[in-house]
VMD Tcl script that builds the backbone (N, CA, C; Angstrom):
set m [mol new atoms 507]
animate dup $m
set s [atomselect $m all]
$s set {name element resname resid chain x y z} {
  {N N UNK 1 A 98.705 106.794 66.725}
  {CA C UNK 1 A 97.812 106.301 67.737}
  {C C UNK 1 A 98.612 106.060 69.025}
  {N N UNK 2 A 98.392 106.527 70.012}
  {CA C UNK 2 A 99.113 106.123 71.192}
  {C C UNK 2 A 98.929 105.225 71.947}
  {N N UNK 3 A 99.329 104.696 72.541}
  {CA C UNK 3 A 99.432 103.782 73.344}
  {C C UNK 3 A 99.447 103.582 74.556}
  {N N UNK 4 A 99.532 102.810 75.821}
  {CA C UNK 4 A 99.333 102.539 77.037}
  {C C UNK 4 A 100.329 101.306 77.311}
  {N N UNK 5 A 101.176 101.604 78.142}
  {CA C UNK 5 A 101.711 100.604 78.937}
  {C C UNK 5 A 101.179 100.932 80.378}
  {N N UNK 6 A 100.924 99.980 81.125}
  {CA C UNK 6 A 100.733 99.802 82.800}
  {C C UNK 6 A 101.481 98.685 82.963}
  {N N UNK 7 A 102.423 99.305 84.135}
  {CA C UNK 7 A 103.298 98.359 84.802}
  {C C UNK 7 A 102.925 97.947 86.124}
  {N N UNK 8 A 102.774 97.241 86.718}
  {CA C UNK 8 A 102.541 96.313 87.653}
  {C C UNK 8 A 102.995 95.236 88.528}
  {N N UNK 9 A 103.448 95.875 89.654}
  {CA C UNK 9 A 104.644 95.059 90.714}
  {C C UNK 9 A 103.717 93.890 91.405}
  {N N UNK 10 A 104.023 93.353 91.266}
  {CA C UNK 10 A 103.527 91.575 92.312}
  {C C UNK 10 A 103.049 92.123 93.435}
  {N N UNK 11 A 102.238 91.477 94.101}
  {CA C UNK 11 A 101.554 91.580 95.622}
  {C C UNK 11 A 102.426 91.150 96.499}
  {N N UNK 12 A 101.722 90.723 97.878}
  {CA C UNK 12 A 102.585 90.972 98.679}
  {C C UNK 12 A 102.946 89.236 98.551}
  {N N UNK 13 A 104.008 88.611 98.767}
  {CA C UNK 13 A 104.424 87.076 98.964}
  {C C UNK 13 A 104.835 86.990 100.109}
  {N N UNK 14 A 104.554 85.318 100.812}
  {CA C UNK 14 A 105.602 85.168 101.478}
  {C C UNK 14 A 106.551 84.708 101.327}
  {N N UNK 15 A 106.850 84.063 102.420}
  {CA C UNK 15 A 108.608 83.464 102.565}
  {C C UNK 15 A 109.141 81.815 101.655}
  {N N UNK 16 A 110.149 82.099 101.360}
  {CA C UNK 16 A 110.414 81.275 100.326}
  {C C UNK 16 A 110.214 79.911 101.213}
  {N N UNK 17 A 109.672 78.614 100.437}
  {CA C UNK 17 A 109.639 77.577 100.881}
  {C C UNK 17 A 110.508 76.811 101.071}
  {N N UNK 18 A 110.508 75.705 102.265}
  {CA C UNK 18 A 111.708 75.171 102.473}
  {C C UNK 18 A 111.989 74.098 101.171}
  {N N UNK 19 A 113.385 74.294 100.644}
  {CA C UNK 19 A 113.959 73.570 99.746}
  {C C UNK 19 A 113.588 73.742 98.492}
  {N N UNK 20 A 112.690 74.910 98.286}
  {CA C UNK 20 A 112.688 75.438 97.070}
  {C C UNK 20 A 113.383 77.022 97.049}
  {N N UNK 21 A 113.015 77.147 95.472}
  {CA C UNK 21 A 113.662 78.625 95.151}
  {C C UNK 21 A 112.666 79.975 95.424}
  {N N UNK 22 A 113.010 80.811 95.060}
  {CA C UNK 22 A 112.739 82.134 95.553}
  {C C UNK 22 A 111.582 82.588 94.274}
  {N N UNK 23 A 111.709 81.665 92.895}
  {CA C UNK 23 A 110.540 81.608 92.058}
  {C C UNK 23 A 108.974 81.170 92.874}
  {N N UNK 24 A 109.372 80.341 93.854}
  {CA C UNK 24 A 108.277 79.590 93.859}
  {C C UNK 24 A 107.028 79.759 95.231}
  {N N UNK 25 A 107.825 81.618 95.331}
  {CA C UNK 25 A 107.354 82.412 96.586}
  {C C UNK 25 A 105.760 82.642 96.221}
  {N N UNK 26 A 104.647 82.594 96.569}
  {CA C UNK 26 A 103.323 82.862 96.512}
  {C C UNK 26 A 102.779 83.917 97.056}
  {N N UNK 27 A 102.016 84.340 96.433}
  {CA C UNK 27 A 101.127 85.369 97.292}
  {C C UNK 27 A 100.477 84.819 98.377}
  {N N UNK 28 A 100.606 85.524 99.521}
  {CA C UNK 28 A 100.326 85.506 100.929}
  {C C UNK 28 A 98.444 85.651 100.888}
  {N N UNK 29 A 97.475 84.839 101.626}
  {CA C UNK 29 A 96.646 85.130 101.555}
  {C C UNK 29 A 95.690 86.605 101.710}
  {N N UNK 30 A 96.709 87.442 102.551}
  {CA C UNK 30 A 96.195 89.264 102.651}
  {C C UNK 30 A 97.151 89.463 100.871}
  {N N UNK 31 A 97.830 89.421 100.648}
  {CA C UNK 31 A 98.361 89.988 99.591}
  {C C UNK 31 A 97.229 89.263 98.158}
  {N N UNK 32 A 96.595 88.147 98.165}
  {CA C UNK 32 A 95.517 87.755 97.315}
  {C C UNK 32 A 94.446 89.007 97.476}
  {N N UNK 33 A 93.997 89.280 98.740}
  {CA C UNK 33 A 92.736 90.251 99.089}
  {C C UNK 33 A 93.338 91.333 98.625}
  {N N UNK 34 A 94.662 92.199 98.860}
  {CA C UNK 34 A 94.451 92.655 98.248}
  {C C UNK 34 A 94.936 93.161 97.151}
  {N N UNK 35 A 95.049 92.450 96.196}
  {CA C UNK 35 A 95.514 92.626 95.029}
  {C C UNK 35 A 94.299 92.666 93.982}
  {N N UNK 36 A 93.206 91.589 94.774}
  {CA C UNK 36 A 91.710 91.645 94.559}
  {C C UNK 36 A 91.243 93.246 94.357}
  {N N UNK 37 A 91.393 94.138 95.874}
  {CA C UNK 37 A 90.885 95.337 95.613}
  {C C UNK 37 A 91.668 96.446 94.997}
  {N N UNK 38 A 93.126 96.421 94.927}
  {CA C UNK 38 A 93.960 97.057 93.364}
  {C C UNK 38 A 93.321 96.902 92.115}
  {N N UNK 39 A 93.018 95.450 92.007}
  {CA C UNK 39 A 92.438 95.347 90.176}
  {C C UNK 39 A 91.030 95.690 90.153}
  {N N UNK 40 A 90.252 95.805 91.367}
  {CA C UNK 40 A 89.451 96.679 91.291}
  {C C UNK 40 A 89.213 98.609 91.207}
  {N N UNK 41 A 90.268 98.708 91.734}
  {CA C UNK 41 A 90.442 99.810 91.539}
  {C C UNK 41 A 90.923 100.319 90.150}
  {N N UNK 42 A 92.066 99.513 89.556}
  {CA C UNK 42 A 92.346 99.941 88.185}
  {C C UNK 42 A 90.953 99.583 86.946}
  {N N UNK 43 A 90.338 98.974 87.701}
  {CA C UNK 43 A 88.675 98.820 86.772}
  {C C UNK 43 A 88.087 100.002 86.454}
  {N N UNK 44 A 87.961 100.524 87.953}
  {CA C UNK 44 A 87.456 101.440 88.202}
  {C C UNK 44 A 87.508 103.084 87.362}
  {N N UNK 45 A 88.960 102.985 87.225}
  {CA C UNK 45 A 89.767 103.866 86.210}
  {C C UNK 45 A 89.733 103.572 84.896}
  {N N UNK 46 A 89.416 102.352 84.596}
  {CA C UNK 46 A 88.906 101.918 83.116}
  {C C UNK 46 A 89.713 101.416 82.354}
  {N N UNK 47 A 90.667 100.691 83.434}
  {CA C UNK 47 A 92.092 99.946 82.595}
  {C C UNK 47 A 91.400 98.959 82.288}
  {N N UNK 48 A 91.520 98.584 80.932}
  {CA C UNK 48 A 91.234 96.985 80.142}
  {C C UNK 48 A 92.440 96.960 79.348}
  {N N UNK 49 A 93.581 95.716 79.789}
  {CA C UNK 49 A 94.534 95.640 78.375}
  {C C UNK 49 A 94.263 94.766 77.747}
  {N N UNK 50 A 94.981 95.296 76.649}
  {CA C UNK 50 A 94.687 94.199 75.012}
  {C C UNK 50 A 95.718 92.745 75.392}
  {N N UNK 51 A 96.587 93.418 76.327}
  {CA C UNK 51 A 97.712 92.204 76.622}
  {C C UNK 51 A 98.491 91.865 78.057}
  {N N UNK 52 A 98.131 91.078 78.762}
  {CA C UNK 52 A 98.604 90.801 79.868}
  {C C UNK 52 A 100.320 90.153 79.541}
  {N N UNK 53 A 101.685 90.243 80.276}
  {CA C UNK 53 A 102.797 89.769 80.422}
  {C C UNK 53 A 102.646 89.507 82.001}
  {N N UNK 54 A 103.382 88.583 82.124}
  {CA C UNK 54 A 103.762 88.316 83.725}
  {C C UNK 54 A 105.396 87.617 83.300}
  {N N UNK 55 A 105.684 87.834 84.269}
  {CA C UNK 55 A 107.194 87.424 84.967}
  {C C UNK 55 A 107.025 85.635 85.249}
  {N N UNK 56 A 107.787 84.933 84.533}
  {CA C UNK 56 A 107.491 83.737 84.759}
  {C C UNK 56 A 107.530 83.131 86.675}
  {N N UNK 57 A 107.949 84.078 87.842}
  {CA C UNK 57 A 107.842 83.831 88.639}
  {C C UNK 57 A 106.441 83.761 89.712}
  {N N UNK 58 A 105.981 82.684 90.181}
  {CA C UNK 58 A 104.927 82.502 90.783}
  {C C UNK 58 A 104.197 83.508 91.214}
  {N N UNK 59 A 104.637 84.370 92.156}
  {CA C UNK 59 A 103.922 85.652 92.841}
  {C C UNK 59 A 103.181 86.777 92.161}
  {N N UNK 60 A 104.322 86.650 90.530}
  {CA C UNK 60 A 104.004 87.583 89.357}
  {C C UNK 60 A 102.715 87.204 88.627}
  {N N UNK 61 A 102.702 85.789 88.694}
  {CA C UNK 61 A 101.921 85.164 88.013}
  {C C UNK 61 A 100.655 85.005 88.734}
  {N N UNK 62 A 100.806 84.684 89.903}
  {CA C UNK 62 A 99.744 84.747 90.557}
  {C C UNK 62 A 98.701 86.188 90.906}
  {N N UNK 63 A 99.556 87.103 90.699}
  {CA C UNK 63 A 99.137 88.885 90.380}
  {C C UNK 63 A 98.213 89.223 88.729}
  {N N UNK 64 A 98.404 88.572 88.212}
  {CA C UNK 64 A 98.356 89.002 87.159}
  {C C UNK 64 A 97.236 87.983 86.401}
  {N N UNK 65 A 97.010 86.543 87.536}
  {CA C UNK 65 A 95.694 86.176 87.314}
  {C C UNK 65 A 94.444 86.946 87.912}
  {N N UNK 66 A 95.079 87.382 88.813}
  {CA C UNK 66 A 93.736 88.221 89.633}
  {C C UNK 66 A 93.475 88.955 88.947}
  {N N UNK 67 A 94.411 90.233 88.489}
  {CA C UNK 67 A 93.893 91.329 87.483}
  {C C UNK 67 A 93.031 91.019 86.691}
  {N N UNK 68 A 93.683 89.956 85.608}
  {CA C UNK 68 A 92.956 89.278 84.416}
  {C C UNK 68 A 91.649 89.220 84.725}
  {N N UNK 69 A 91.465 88.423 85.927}
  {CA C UNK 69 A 90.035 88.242 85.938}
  {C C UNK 69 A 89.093 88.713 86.445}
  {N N UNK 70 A 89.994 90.038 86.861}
  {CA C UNK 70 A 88.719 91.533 87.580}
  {C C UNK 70 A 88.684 92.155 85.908}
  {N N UNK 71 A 89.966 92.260 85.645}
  {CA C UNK 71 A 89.851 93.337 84.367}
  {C C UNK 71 A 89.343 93.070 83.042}
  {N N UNK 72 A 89.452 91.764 82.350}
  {CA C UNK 72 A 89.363 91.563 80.936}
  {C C UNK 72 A 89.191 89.648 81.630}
  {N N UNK 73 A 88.070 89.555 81.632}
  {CA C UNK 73 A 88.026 87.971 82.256}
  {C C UNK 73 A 88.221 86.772 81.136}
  {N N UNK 74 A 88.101 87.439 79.826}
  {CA C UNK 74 A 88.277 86.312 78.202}
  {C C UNK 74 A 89.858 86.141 78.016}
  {N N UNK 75 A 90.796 87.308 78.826}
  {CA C UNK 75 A 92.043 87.923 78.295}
  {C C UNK 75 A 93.039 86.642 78.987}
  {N N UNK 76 A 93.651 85.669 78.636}
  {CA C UNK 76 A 94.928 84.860 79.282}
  {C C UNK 76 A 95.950 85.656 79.268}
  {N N UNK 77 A 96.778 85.379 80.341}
  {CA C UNK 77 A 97.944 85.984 80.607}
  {C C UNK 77 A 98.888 85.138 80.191}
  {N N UNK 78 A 99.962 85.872 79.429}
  {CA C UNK 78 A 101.163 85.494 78.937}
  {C C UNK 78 A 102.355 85.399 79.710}
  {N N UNK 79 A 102.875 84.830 79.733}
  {CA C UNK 79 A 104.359 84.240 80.172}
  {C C UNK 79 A 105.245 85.215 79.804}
  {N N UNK 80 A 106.254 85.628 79.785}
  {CA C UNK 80 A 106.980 86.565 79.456}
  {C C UNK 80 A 108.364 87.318 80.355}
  {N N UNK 81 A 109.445 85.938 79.782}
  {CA C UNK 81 A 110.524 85.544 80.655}
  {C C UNK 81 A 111.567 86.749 80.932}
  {N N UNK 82 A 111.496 87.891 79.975}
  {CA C UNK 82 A 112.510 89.034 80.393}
  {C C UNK 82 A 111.560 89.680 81.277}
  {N N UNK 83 A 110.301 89.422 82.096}
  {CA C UNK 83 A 110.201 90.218 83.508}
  {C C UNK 83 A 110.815 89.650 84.958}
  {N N UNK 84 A 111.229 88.638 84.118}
  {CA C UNK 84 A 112.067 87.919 85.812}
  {C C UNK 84 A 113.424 88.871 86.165}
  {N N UNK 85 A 113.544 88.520 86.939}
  {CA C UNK 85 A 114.772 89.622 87.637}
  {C C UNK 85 A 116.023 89.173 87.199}
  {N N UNK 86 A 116.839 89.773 86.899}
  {CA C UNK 86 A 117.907 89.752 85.689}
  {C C UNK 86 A 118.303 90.563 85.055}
  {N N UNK 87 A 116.659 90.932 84.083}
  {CA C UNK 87 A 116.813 91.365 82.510}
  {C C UNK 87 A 117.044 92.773 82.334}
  {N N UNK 88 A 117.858 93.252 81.431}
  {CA C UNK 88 A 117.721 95.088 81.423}
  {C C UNK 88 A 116.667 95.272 80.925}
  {N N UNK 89 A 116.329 96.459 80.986}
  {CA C UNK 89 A 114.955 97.370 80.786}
  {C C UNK 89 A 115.264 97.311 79.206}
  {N N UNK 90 A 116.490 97.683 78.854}
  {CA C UNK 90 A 116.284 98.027 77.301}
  {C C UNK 90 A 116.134 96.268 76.500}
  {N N UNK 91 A 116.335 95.319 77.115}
  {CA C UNK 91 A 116.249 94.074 76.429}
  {C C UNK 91 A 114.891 93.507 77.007}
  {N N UNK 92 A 114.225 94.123 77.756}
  {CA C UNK 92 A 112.480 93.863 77.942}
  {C C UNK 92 A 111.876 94.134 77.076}
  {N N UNK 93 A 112.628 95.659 76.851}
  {CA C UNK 93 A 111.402 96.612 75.737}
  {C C UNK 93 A 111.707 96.422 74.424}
  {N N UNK 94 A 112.654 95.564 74.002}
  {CA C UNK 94 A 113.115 94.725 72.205}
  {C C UNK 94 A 112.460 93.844 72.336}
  {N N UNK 95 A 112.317 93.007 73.706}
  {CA C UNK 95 A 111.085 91.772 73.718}
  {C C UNK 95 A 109.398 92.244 73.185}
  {N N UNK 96 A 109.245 93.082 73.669}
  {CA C UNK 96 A 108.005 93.730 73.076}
  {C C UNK 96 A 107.565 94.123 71.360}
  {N N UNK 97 A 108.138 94.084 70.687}
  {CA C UNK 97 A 108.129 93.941 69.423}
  {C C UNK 97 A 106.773 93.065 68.928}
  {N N UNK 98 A 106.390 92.123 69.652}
  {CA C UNK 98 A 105.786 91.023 68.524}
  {C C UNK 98 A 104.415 91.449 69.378}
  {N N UNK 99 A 104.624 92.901 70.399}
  {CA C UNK 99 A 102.838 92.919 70.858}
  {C C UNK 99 A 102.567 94.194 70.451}
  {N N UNK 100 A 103.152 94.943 69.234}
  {CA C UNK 100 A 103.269 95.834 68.839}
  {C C UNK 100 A 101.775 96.493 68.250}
  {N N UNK 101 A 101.029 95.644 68.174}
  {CA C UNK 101 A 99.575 96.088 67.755}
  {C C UNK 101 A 99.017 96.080 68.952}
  {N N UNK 102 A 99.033 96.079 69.810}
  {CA C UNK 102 A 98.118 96.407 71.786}
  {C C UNK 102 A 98.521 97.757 71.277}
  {N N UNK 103 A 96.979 97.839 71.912}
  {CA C UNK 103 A 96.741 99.555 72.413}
  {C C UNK 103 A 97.403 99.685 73.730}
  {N N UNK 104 A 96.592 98.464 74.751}
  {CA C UNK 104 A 97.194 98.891 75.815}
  {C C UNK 104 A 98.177 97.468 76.350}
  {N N UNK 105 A 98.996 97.845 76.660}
  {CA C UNK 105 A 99.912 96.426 77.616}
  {C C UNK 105 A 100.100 96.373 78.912}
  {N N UNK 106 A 99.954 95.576 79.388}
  {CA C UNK 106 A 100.021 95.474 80.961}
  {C C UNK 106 A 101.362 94.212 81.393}
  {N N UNK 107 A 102.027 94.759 82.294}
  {CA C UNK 107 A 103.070 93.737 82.281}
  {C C UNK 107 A 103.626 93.944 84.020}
  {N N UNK 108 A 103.396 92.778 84.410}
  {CA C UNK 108 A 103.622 92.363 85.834}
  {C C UNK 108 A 104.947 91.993 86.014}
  {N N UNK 109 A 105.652 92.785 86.888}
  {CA C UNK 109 A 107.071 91.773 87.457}
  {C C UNK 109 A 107.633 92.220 89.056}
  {N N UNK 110 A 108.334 92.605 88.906}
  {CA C UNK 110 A 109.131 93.110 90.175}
  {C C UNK 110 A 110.168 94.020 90.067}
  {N N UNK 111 A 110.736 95.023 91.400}
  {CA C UNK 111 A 111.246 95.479 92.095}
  {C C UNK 111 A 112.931 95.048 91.805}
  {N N UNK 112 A 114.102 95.582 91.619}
  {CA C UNK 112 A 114.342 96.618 90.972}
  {C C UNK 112 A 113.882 97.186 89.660}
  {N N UNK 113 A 113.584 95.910 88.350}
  {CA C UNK 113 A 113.764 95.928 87.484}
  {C C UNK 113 A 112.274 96.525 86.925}
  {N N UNK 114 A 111.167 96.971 87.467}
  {CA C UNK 114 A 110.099 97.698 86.877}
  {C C UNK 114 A 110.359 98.687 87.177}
  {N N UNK 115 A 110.883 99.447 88.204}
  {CA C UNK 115 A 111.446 100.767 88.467}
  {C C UNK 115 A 112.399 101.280 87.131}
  {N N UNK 116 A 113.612 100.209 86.875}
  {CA C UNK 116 A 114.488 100.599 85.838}
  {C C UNK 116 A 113.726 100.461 84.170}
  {N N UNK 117 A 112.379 99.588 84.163}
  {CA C UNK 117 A 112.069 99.838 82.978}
  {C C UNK 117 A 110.861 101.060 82.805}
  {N N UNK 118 A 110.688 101.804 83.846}
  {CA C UNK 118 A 109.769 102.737 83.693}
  {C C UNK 118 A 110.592 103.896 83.582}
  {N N UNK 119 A 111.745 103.666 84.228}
  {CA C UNK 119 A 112.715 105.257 83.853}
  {C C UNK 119 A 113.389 104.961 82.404}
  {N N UNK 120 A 113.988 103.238 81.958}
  {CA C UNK 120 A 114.018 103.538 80.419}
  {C C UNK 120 A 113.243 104.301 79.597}
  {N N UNK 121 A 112.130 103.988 80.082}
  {CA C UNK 121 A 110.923 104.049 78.385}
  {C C UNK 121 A 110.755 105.995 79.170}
  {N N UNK 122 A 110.535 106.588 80.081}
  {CA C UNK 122 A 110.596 108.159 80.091}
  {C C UNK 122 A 112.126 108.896 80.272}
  {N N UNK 123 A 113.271 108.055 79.718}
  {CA C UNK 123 A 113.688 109.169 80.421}
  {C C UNK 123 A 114.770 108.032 78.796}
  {N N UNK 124 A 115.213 107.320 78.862}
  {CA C UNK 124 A 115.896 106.828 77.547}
  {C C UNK 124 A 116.983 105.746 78.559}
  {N N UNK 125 A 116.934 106.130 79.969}
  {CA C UNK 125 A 117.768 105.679 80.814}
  {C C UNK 125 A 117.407 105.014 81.930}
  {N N UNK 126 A 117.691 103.725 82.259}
  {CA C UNK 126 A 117.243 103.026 83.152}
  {C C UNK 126 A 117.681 103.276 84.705}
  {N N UNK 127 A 118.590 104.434 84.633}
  {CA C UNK 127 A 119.060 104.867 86.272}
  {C C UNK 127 A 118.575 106.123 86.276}
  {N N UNK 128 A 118.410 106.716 85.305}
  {CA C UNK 128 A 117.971 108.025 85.469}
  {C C UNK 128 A 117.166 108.804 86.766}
  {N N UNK 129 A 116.022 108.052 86.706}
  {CA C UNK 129 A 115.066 108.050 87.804}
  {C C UNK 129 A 114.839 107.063 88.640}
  {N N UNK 130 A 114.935 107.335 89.939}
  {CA C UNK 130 A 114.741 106.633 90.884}
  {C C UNK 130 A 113.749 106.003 91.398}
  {N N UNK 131 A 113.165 105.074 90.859}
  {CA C UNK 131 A 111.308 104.770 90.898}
  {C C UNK 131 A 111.470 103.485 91.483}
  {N N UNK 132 A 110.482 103.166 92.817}
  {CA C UNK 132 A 110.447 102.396 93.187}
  {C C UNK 132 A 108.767 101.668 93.488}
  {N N UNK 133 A 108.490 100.938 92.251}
  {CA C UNK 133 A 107.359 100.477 92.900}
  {C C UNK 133 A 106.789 99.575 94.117}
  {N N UNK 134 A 105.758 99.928 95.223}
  {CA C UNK 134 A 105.880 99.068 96.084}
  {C C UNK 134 A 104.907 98.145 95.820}
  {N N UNK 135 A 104.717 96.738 97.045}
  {CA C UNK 135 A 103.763 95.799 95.815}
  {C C UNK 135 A 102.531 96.188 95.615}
  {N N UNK 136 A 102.415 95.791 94.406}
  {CA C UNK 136 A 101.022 96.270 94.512}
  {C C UNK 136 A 100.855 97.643 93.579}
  {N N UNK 137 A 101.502 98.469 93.385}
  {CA C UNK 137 A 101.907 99.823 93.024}
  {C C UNK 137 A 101.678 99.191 91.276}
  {N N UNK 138 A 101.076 100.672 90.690}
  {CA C UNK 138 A 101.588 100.831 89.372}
  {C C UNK 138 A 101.543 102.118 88.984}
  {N N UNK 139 A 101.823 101.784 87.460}
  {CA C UNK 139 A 101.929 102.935 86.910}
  {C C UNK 139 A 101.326 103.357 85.567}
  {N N UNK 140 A 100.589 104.376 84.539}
  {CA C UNK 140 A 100.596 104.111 83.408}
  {C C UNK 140 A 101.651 105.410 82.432}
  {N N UNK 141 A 101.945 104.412 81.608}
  {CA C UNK 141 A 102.698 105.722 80.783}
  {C C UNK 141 A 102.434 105.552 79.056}
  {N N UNK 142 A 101.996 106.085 78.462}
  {CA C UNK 142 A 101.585 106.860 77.247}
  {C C UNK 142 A 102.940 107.159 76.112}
  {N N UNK 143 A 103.037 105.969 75.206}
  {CA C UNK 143 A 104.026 105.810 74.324}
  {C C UNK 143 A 103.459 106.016 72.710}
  {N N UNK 144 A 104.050 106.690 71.772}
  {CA C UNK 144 A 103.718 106.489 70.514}
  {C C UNK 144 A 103.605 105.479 69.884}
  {N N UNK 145 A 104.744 104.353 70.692}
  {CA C UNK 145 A 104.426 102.901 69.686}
  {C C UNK 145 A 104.736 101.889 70.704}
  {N N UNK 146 A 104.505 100.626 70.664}
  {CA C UNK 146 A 105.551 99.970 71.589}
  {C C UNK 146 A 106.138 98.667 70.309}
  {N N UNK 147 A 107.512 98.297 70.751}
  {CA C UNK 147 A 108.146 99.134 71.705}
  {C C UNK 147 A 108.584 100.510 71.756}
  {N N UNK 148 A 108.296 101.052 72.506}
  {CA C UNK 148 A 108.545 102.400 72.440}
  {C C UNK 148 A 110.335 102.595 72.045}
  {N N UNK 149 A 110.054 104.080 71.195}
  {CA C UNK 149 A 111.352 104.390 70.522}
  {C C UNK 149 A 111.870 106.077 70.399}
  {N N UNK 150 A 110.836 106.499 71.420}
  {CA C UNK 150 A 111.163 107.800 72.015}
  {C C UNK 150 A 110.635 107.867 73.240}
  {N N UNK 151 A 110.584 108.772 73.952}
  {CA C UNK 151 A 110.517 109.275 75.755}
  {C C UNK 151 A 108.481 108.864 75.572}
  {N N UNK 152 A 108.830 108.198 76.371}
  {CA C UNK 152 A 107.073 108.212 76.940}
  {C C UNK 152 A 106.685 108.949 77.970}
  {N N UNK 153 A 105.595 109.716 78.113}
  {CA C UNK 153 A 104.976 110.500 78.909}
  {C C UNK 153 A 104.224 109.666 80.133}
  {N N UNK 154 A 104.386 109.935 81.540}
  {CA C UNK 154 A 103.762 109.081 82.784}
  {C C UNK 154 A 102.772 110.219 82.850}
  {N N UNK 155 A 101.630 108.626 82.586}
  {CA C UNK 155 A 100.469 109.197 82.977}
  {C C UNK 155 A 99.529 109.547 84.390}
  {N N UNK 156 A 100.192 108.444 85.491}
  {CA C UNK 156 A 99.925 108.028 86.572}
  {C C UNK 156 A 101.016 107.284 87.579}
  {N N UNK 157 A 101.661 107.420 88.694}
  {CA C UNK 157 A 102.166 106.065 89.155}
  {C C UNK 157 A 101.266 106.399 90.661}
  {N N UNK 158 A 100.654 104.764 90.992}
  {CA C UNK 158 A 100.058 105.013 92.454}
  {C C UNK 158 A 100.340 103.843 92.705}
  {N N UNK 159 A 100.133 103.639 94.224}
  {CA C UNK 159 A 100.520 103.161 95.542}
  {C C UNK 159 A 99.486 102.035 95.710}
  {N N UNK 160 A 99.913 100.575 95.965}
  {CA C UNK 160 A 98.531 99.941 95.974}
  {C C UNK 160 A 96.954 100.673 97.056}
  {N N UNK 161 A 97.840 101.208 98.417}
  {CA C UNK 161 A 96.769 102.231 98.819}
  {C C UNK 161 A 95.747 102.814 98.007}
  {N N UNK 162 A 96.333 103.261 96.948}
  {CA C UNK 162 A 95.951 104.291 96.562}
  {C C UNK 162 A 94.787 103.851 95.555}
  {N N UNK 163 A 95.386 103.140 95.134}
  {CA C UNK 163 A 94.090 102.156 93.845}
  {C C UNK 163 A 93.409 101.202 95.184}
  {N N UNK 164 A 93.244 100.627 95.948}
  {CA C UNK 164 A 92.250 100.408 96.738}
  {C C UNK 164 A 91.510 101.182 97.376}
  {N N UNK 165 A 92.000 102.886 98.136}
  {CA C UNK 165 A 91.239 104.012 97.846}
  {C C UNK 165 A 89.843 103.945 96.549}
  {N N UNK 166 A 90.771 104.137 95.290}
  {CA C UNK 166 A 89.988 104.464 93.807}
  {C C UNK 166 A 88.925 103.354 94.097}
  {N N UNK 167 A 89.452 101.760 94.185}
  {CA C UNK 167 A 88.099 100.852 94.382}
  {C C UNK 167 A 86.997 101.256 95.552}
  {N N UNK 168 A 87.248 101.898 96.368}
  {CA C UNK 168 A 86.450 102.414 97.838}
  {C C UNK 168 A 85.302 103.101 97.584}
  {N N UNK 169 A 85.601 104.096 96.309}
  {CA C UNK 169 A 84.986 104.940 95.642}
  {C C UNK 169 A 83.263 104.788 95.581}
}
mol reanalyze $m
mol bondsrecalc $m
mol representation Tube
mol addrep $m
């Protein structure tokens, strides 16, 4: 049975607050709107996951409530501390183990490190390919199992443009 991962870069944030950390950056009120019409657009395409992850960082989190509640509004989003920036791609995708029954997974984080886990899981190598999602941007790719344990096939990567286009529709 195959599977679905969609990866999903944070919206747009602003600027870190004074005297706090760089976790505690928020989505910018245009980056709320539109992240609004992205998860409409991936509706549109007929993404429903069985499992939301977010990046324990605010902006991630705050991305990934919006989806939730355009896409699968019963579905809570999970916490899921190897999307914070840090973690290798191949110690994300051993974290995935215990969501091994999702058809589909959806997992929100950031810039370098969703780029390096989308060239792990197609290519076996996290530098391999040079993928840079911008915010807002995703991707889907088509695995035999997760965690995946051979080359996954990309099914899609678009541009938040581009899925607010699809919502325009």
């Amino acid at each position: 049975m195959e599977r679905i991962i969609y990866v999903l870069r944070h919206g747009i944030a602003g600027p870190v607050p004074a005297g706090m950390s760089d976790s505690d950056r928020a989505l910018t009120t245009e980056g709320k709107r539109r992240m609004e019409h992205v998860a409409a657009g991936l509706k549109r395409l007929g993404i429903a996951p069985d499992v939301i992850l977010s990046s324990p960082l605010r902006r991630a989190q705050e991305t990934a409530a919006i989806v939730a509640s355009v896409l699968v509004h019963e579905l809570a989003v999970e916490t899921y501390d190897r999307l914070a920036p840090g973690h290798e791609a191949a110690e994300v995708l051993r974290g995935l183990l215990r969501y091994r029954s999702a058809r589909h997974l959806m997992l929100v984080g950031h810039q370098p490190g969703l780029g390096q886990l989308i060239s792990q899981v197609l290519t076996g190598s996290p530098a391999l390919l040079a993928l840079e999602l911008k915010k807002g941007g995703a991707a889907a790719i088509a695995a035999a199992k997760i965690p995946p344990s051979s080359a996954g096939v990309l099914q899609w990567l678009l541009t938040a443009k581009q899925l607010r286009a699809v919502a325009r529709r």
